[in-house]
C-alpha positions, 0 to 999 in steps of 0.5 A: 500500500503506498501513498494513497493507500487503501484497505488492508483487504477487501472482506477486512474490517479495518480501514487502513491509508497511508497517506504521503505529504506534498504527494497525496495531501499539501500538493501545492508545499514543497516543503511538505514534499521534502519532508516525506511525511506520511499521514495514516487514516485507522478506523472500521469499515463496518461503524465509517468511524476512523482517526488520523495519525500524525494529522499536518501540513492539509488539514482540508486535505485530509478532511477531504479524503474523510470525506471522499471515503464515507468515514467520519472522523472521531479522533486524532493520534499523536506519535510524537509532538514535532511540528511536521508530524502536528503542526508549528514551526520548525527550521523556519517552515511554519506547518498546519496542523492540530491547531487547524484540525481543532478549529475546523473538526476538533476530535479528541486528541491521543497523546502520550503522557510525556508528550502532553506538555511538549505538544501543547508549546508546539501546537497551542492546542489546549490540556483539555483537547488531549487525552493522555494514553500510557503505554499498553493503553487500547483505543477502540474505534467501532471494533477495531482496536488500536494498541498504544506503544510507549516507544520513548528516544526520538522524544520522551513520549513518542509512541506506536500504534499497533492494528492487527498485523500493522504498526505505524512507528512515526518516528521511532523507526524507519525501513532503513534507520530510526529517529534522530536524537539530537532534535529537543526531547532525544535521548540516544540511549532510551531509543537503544533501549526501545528498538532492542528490547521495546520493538523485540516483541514485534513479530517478523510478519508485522508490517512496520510503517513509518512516520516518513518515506525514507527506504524507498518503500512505503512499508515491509515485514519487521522480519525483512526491516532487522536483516537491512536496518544497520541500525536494528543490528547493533546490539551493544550500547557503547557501539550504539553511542559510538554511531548515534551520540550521547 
């Protein structure tokens, strides 16, 4: 499934698209183009209920697609709290986002614990539009149930959505590479421990999709991701901090 996406199968319940910037929505930014963000739409085929993962850069776009689709948008998920994935200003590029999606179509919005206060500085939004998830915590949308994964190093509380045999990894990890951790919140070593023991529990079958279009491909199993990210195959912490940094 690539940008633009569709259902996970035909007779599946699920709702599932992956949706790329500056290609499928903010057709008209080239900064969204040269980020390479990707956008996920969750929900149940059955209720037409769904949420957005990571929501920026069109809001009316994706609306749009909502619409476009008969789904009804009931929430919106946060991976973590830097303004290309949630709107605000980074590297002088000022980026729409939750900001907009409140005013326009304002839903709950499902944001780590730790991210709680770092998204409210970076989107304005209010304590009050946030609902703040731990890790293992389980969202339902109709009968489609999102799991929440506490996966801290890009930032203290970024985070992963699991759906039946998906995850949507935002910026923790990537087909080829993982988040940065020099940007405000990184922590090299929390993100050795998340992708070593953390994301270890992911099975091999498990397709991983990412928070940006970095690998050529827009997802692959979690099997064929450990045999060709360099990253996933350092196992010790003194080499981890040797390529990566404190």
């Amino acid at each position: 499934m690539g940008g633009g996406g569709g259902t996970l199968a035909e007779n599946n319940p699920i709702y599932f698209k992956q949706l790329l910037s500056g290609i499928d929505l903010g057709t008209q930014d080239p900064s969204a183009r040269s980020m390479a963000n990707f956008l996920y739409l969750i929900g149940d085929q059955e209720t037409r209920e769904c949420v957005v993962v990571d929501p920026a850069w069109d809001i009316d776009g994706i609306l749009k697609v909502v619409e476009e689709d008969g789904m009804k948008l009931t929430g919106a998920l946060v991976t973590h709290y830097h303004p290309d994935h949630v709107g605000g200003e980074i590297f002088g590029i000022e980026i729409t986002g939750l900001a907009e999606l409140m005013e326009k179509h304002p839903v709950p919005v499902y944001v780590n614990k730790h991210e709680a206060e770092g998204l409210k500085k970076v989107t304005g939004i209010s304590m009050s539009d946030m609902k703040q998830v731990d890790g293992e915590d389980k969202l339902k949308v109709g009968s489609v149930e999102i799991s929440f994964l506490h996966t801290p190093g890009h930032t203290p509380g970024s985070q992963c959505f699991r759906v039946a045999d998906s995850l949507v990894a935002g910026d923790t990890l990537f087909l080829q590479g993982c988040g940065r951790v020099d940007l405000p919140g990184g922590n090299s070593e929390e993100l050795f421990h998340t992708l070593t023991r953390r994301l270890s529990k992911i099975e091999d079958h498990i397709m991983l999709y990412p928070g940006h279009n970095y690998g050529g491909r827009p997802s692959s199993e979690m099997g064929d991701v450990r045999q060709s990210n360099s990253y996933l195959q350092i196992q010790r912490l003194e080499d981890w901090l040797a390529v990566m940094g404190r």
